[in-house]
VMD Tcl script that draws the C-alpha trace (Angstrom):
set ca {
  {-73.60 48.84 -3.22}
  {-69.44 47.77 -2.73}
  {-69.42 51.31 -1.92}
  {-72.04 51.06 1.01}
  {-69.83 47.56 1.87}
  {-66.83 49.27 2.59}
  {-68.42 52.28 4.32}
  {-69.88 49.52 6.70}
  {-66.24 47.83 7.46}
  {-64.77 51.25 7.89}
  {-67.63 52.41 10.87}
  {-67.13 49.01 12.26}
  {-63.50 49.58 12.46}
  {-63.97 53.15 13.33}
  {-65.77 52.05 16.50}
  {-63.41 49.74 17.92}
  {-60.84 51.94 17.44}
  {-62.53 54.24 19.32}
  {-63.19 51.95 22.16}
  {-59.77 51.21 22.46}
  {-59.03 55.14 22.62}
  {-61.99 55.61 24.99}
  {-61.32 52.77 27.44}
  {-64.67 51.33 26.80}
  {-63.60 47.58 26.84}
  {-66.87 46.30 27.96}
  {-67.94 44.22 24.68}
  {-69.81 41.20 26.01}
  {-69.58 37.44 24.36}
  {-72.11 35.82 23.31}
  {-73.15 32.61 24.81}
  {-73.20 30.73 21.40}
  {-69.65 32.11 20.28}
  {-68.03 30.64 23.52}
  {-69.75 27.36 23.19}
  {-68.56 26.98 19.31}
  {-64.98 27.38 20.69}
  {-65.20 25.76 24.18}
  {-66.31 22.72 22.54}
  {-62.62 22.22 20.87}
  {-60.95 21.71 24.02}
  {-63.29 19.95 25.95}
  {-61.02 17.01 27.51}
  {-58.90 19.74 28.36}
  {-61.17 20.94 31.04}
  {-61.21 17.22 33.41}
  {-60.34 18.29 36.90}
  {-59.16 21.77 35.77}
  {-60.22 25.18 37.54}
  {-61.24 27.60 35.17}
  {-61.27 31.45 35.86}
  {-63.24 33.84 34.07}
  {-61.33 37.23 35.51}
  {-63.34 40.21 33.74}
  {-66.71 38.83 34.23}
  {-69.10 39.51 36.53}
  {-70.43 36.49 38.01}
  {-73.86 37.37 37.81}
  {-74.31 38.63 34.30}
  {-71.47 36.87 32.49}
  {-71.97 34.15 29.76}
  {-68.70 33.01 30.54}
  {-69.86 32.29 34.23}
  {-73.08 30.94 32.54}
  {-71.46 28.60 30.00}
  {-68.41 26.76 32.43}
  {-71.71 27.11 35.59}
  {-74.00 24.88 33.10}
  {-71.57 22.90 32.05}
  {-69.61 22.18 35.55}
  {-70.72 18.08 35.85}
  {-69.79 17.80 31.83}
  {-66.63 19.40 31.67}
  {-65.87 17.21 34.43}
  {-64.29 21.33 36.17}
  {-62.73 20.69 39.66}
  {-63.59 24.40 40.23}
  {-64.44 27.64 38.69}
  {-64.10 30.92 39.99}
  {-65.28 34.45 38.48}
  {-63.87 37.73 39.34}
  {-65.67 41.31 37.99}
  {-64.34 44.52 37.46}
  {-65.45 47.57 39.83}
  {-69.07 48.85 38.91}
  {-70.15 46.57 35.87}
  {-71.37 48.68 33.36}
  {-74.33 46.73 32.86}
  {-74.98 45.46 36.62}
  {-78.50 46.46 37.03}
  {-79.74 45.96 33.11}
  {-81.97 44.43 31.75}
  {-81.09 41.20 31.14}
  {-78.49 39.78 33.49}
  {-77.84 36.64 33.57}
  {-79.85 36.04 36.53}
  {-83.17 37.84 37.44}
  {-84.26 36.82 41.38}
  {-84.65 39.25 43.64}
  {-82.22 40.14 45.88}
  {-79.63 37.86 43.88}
  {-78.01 40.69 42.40}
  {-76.12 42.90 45.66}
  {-77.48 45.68 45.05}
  {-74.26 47.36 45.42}
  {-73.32 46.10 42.18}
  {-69.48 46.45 43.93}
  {-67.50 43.64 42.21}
  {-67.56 40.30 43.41}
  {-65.86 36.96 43.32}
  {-67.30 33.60 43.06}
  {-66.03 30.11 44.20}
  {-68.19 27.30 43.03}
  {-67.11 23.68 43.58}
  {-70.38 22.20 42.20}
  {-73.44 22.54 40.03}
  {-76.00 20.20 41.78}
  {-79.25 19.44 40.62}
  {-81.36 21.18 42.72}
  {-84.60 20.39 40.71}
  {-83.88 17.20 40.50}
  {-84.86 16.99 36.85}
  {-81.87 14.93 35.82}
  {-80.16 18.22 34.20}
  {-78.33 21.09 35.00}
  {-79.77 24.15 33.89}
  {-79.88 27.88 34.56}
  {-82.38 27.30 37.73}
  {-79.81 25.12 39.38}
  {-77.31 28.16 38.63}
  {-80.07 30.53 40.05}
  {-80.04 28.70 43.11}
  {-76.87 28.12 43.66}
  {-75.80 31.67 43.38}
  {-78.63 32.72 45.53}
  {-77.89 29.87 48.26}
  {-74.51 27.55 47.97}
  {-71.71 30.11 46.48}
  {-68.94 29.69 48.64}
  {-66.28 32.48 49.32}
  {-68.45 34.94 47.24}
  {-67.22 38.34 48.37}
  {-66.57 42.12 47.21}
  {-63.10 42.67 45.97}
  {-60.90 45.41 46.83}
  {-59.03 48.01 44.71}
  {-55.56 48.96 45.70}
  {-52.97 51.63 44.95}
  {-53.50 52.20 40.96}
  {-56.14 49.69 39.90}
  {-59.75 49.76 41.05}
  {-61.34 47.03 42.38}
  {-61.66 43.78 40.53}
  {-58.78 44.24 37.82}
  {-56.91 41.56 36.66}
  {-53.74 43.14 38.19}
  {-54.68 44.15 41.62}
  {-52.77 41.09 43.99}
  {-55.73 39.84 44.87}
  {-56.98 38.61 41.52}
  {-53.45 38.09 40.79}
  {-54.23 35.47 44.05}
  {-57.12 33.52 42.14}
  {-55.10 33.43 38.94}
  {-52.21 31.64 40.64}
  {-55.02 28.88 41.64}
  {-56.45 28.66 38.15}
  {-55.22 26.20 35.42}
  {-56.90 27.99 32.75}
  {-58.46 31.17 32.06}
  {-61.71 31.70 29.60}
  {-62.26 35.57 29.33}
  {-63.29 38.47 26.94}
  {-60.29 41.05 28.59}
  {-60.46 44.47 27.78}
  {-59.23 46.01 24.77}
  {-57.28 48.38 25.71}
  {-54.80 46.22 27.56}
  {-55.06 42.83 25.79}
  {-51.05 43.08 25.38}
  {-50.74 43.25 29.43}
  {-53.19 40.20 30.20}
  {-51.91 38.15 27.78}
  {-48.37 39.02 29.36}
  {-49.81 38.28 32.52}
  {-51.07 34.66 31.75}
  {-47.37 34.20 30.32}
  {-45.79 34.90 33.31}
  {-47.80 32.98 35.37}
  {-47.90 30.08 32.86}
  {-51.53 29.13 32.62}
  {-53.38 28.14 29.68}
  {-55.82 29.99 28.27}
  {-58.62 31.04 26.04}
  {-59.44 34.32 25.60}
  {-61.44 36.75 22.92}
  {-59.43 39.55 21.09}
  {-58.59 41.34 17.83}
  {-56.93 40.21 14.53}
  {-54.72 43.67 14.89}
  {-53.23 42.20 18.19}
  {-51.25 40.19 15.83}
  {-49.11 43.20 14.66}
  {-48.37 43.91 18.50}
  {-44.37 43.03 18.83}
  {-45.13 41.37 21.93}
  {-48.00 39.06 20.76}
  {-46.12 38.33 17.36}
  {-43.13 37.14 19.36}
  {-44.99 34.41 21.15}
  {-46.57 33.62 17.79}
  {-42.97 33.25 16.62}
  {-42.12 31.21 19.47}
  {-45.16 28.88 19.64}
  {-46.70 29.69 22.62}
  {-49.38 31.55 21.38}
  {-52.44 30.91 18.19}
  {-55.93 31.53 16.56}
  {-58.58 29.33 18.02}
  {-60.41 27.40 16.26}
  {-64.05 28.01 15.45}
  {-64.16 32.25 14.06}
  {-62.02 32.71 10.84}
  {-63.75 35.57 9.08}
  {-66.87 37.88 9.09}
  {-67.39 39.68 12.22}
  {-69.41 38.93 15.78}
  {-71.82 40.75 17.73}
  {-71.38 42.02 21.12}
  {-73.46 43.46 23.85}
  {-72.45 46.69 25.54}
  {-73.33 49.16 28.14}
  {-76.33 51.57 27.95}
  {-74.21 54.66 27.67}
  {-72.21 52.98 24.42}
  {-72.36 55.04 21.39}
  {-74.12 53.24 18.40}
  {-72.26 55.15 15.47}
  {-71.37 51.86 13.74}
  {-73.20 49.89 11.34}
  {-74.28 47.21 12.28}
  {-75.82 47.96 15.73}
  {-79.00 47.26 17.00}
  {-80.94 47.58 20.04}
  {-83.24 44.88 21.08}
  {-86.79 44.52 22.63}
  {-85.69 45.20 25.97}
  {-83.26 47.95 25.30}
  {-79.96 46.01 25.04}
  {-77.53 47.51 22.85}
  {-75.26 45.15 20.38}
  {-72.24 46.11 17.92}
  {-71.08 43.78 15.59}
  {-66.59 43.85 15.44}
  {-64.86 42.53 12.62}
  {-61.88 41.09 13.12}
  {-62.30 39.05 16.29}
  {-60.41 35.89 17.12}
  {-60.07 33.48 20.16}
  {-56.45 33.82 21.26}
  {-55.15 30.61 22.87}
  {-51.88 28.35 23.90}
  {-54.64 25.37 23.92}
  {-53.13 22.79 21.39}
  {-55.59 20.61 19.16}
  {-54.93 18.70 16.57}
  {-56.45 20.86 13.81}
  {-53.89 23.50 14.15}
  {-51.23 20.98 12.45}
  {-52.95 20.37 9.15}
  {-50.75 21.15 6.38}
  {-52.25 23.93 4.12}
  {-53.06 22.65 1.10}
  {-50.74 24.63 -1.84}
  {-51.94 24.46 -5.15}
  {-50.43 27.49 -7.15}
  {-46.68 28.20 -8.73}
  {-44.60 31.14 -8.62}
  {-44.71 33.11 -11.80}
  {-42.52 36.92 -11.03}
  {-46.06 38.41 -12.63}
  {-48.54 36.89 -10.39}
  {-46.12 37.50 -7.68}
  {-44.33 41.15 -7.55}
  {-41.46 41.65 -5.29}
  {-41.26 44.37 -2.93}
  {-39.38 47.35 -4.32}
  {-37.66 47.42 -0.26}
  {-37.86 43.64 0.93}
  {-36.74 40.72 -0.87}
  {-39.94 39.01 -0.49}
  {-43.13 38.84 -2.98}
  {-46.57 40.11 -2.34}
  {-49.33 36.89 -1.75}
  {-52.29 39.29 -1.43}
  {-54.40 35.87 -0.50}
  {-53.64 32.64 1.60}
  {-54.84 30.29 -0.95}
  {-52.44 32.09 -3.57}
  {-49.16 30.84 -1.53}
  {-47.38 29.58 -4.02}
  {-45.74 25.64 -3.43}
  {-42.64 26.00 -4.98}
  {-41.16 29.43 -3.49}
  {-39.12 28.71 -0.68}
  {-38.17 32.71 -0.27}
  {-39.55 35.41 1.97}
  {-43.35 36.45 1.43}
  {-45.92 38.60 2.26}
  {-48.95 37.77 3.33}
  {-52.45 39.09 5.03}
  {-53.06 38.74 8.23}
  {-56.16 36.31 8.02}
  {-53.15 33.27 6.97}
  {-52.85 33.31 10.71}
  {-56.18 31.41 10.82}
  {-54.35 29.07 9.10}
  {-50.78 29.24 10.33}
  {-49.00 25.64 11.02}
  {-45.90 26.18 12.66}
  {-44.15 22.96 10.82}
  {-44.95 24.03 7.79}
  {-44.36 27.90 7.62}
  {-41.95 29.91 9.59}
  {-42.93 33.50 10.81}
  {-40.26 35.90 10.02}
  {-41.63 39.68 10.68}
  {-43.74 42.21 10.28}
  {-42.68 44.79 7.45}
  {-44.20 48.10 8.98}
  {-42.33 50.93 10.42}
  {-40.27 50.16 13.31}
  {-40.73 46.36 13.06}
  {-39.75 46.52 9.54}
  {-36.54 47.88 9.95}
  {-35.85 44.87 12.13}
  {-36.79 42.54 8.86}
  {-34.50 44.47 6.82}
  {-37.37 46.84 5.31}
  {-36.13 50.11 3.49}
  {-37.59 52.86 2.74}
  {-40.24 52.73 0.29}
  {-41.37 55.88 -2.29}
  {-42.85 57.80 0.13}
  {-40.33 57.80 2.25}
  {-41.66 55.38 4.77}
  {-40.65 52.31 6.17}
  {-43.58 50.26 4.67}
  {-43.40 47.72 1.69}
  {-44.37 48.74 -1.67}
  {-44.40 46.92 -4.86}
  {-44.97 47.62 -8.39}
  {-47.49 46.64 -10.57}
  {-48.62 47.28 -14.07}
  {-46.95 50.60 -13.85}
  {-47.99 51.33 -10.64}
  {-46.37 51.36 -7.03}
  {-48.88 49.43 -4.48}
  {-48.37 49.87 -0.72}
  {-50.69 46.70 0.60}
  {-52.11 47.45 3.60}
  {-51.35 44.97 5.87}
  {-49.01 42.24 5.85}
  {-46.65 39.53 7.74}
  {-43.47 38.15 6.41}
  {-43.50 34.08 6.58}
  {-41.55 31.50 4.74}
  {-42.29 27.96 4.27}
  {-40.30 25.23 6.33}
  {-38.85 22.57 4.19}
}
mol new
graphics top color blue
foreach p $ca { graphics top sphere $p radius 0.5 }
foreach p [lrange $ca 0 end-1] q [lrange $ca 1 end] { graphics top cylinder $p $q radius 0.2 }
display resetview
């Protein structure tokens, strides 16, 4: 059975790393999953506009969530931009089902609402009043245009480079494959923002730097396990962990997935609890970095005030006033750290234990803040 476990992580793994090598970066959030995080920010939101920029406006549950909630979030606007051909325009469920809603181009669109009204009159908004609204009272709904290099509808064509100037905060699921260039993008351009990605991002130089620097965390509400997303007909289901429902839709489960966001709240600034001391058995140090191996967040001791190494999960619980980031003590980034080579010959930390030399597989250097 722990066999049949780990087989399961690895195919799950396996397939987003292929996605990432195959371009296909249309995973789809679940409605539920942006509501659990959404819901941390909420006063955040008065008066704002909101962009979702890789969503199609007509099948995206980020559209559906921020278009339901318009009145309640208090939004001043929100605006939705798609990328060219949505894989799953034309499916089976999109988010709306009226005909001749959908253009049956399925060419990317934008769309402008300044409003939610309540069209029923049934003293709530709900999808209907979305339905309608879409069908009837979208303004400056329109087909975007690709340009020299990008196709239509990418974040970094000039015109949605246009409606991100506009925004105040963008709420997105960007594709894999370049989450290092949109969340460069919303840098530049200073916005806020709230967007879906992988726990592995954190070993990118450029994300870790603006973790380093404060301008960039973990949301709040997913910490561990793994979350299932919807994708495109022609998506391979090699992983476990797939499914295909009732009506044909096909859903992968990801491990690893966190909300990436420069939204503050207080629950980022609670200390983390320490409970354990440093004993030089419990705690090896690296054979190439003076630092000792933590192999668990809850095992950081409270009385070592030297360099450690720790799995990437502490970031879930990372407070920048008590712990300082230092590096990452892989390859080139570990030479940078101070990271020699190890018995292999590679610039990767080792330590040994019980007679034996460990190479952990993935770590970050921190050190606690006095």
């Amino acid at each position: 059975m722990p066999k049949k476990s780990k087989d399961n992580k690895n195919a799950s793994n396996r397939a987003l790393s292929n996605a990432k090598q195959a371009k296909q970066d249309e995973f789809y959030t679940q409605l539920v999953d942006i509501s659990a995080e959404v819901r941390h920010y909420r006063s955040q939101f008065k008066e704002k506009i909101v962009l979702c920029n890789c969503d199609d406006p007509y099948e995206s549950n980020f559209f559906r969530y921020f278009a339901l909630n318009f009145r309640e979030l208090k939004l001043k606007k929100l605006i939705a931009t798609s990328y060219t051909k949505s894989p799953i325009a034309g499916g089976h469920l999109p988010l709306v089902d009226i005909e001749g809603l959908k253009p049956e181009s399925k060419e990317p669109y934008a769309i402008e609402i300044n409003d939610v009204p309540d069209h029923n009159g049934d003293g709530a908004i709900d999808l209907a009043d979305v339905e309608y609204l879409l069908k009837h009272e979208a303004n400056a709904a329109h087909t975007l245009k690709g340009e020299a290099g990008f196709n239509a509808g990418d974040f970094r064509t000039q015109e949605c480079i246009e409606y991100l100037k506009s925004a105040d905060i963008v709420v997105t699921n960007p594709p894999f494959s370049l989450f290092r260039e949109f969340i460069a993008q919303l840098i530049e351009y200073d916005k806020k923002f709230l967007v879906i990605g992988n726990l592995n991002a954190v070993h990118y130089s450029e994300i870790f730097r603006l973790f380093k620097e404060n301008k960039l965390w973990l949301g709040e509400s997913i910490h561990s396990g793994d979350r299932e997303f919807r994708v495109p007909d022609h998506y391979p289901l090699e992983a476990a962990g797939t499914r295909v429902d009732e009506a044909g839709n096909k859903y992968i489960r990801v491990k690893g997935v966190r909300w990436f966001t420069n939204m503050d709240n207080p629950n980022r600034h609670e200390l983390l609890p320490l409970y354990k001391s440093y004993t030089p058995e419990e705690y090896p140090t690296y054979i190439n970095l003076d630092a000792i191996e933590v192999s668990a967040t809850s095992d950081i001791p409270a009385d070592y005030d030297g360099l450690m190494g720790v799995p990437d999960s502490f970031m879930d619980k990372f407070n920048p006033d008590q712990f300082e980031l230092i590096g990452i003590p892989f390859g080139n980034l570990g030479k940078e750290i101070g990271v020699t080579r190890n018995h292999r010959g590679r610039t990767d930390i080792a330590f040994s234990q019980n007679g034996k030399i460990k190479s952990p597989y993935s770590r970050l250097i921190i050190k606690r803040r006095h």
